[in-house]
N, C-alpha and C positions, 0 to 999 in steps of 0.2 A: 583779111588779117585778124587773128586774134586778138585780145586786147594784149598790150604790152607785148605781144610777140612779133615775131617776123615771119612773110610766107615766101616761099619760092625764092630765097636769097641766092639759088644757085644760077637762076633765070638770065641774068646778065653775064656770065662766064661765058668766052668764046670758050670752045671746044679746041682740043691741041691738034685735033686730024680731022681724021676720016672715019667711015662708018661709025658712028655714035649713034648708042643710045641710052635713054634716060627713062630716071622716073613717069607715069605717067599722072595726072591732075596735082593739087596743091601738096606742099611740102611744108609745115609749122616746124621754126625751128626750136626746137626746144634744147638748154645748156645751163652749163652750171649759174645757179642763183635766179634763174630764170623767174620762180616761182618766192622770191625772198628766202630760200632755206639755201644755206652757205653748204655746196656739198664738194668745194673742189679738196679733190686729191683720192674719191669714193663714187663720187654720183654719176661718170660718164655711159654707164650701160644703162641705168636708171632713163636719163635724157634720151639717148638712144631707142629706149623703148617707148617714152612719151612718144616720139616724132614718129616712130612705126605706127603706135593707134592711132594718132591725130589720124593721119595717112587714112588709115580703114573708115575708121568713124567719119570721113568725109566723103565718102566712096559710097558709105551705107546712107546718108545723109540727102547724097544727090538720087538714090534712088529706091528712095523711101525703104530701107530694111531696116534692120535692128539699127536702134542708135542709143550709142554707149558713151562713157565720157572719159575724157585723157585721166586716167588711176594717178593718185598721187605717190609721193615716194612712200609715204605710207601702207596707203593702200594696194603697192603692189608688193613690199615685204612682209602684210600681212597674207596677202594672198601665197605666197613661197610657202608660209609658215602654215595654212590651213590645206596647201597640198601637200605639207608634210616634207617639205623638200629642206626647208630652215627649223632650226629652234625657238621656241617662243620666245627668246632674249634679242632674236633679230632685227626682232620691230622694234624702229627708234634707233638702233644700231647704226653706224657709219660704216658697213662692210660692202663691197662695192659684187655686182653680179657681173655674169658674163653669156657669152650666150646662149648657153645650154637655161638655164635661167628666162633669159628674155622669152626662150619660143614656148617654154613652156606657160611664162603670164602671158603670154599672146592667146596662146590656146584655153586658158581658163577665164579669164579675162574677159575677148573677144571672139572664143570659140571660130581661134584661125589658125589651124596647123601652121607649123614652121620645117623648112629642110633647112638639115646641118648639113654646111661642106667643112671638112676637114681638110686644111690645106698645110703639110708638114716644114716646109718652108715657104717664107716670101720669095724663094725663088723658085714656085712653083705655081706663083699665082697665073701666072700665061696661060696654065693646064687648067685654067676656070673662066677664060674668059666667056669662051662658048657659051658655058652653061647663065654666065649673068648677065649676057646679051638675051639669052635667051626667056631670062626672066625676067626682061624688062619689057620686052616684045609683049608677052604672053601675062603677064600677072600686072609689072609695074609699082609693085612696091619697093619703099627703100630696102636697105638690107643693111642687118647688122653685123661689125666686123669688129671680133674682138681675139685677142691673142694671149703669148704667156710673156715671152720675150718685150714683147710690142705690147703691152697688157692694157695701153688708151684706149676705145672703145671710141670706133668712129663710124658713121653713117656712108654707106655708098648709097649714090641718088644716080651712079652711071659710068659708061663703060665705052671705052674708045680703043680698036680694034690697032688703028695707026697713028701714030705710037701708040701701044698700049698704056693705057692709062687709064684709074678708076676717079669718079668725082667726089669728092671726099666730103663729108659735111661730119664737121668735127664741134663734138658737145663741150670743147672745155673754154668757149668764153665765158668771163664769169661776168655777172651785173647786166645795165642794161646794153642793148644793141644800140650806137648811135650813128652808125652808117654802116653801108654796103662796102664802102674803100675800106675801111679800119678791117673789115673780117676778111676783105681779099687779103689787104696787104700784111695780115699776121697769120695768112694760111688756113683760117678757121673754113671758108671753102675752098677747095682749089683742088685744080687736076692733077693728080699726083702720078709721075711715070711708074712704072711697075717694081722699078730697080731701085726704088727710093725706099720700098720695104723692106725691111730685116729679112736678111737671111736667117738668119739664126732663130727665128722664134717662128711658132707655127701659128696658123689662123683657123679661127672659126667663123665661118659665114652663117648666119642665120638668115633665110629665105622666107619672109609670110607666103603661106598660099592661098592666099584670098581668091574667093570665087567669084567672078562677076556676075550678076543676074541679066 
């Protein structure tokens, strides 16, 4: 565990069915205020992408590759702003990113491509389960899930084929963690059925594609 943080809070979740699958190794959860900077109601992609590098940087950690450090909110709206993607009035800024944003500090970052899925409604997430079974097999990183409609910015850590259902690890607790019941029982993790998503608003899936050595 991190200091002050939390790892693998998804770890004790039964699973709603069948064929499941998950993240593979540790998960740091990173959410608002996490780090003392108050960023609820802007910061949930931010968190989202801390949890995505923790992820890599522990990956590279256990076998001896490059080793980089979780970007702060700073540091990663400077980085937007030095790929040219934001204005230099960004930095320091309370404007919140999404995930076209996130793969791209992934890639500058931690030099870890990202795939976007573009999914045009929440009623069409079933049409991706394949694919994110399929990258938890094969890759096993989180994935970030961010929308227009739905525009909270939440962690999928996994994927359950019966009932479909994704594991949601959602960055907007704010302050510290003081139990695993308190984040079950106000949803901050939990398996969420597919039909619980907006229709009406479309999703973007960011996918790292971390290379294993």
């Amino acid at each position: 565990m991190s200091v002050g943080l939390w790892t693998n809070v998804h770890s004790n979740l039964s699973p709603p069915g069948s064929d499941v699958t998950q993240v593979k190794g540790d998960v740091t959860y990173y959410h608002y205020g996490c780090d003392g900077t108050d960023d609820r109601g802007w910061g949930c992609g931010y968190r989202t992408l801390q949890t995505m590098c923790a992820w890599v940087i522990h990956q590279r950690t256990r076998t001896d590759d490059k080793i980089s450090v979780v970007p702060s909110l700073k540091t990663i709206q400077e980085a937007l702003v030095a790929m040219g993607d934001k204005a230099a009035s960004f930095v320091g800024s309370r404007e919140w990113i999404g995930s076209f944003e996130v793969s791209i500090c992934m890639d500058y970052l931690l030099e870890v491509p990202c795939k976007i899925i573009h999914v045009t409604s929440g009623a069409l997430l079933y049409d991706h389960i394949e694919a994110l079974k399929k990258h938890f097999v094969i890759v096993g990183a989180p994935v970030m899930m961010g929308g227009d409609g739905d525009n909270a910015s939440k962690g999928i850590l996994g994927v359950c084929c019966d009932p479909p259902s994704l594991l949601i690890l959602d960055p907007h607790h704010y302050g510290k963690v003081t139990s695993l019941t308190d984040l079950y029982d106000r949803g901050m993790v939990s398996w969420r059925p597919l039909e619980t998503f907006m229709k009406d608003s479309f999703y973007n899936l960011c996918l790292p594609q971390y290379q294993h050595s």
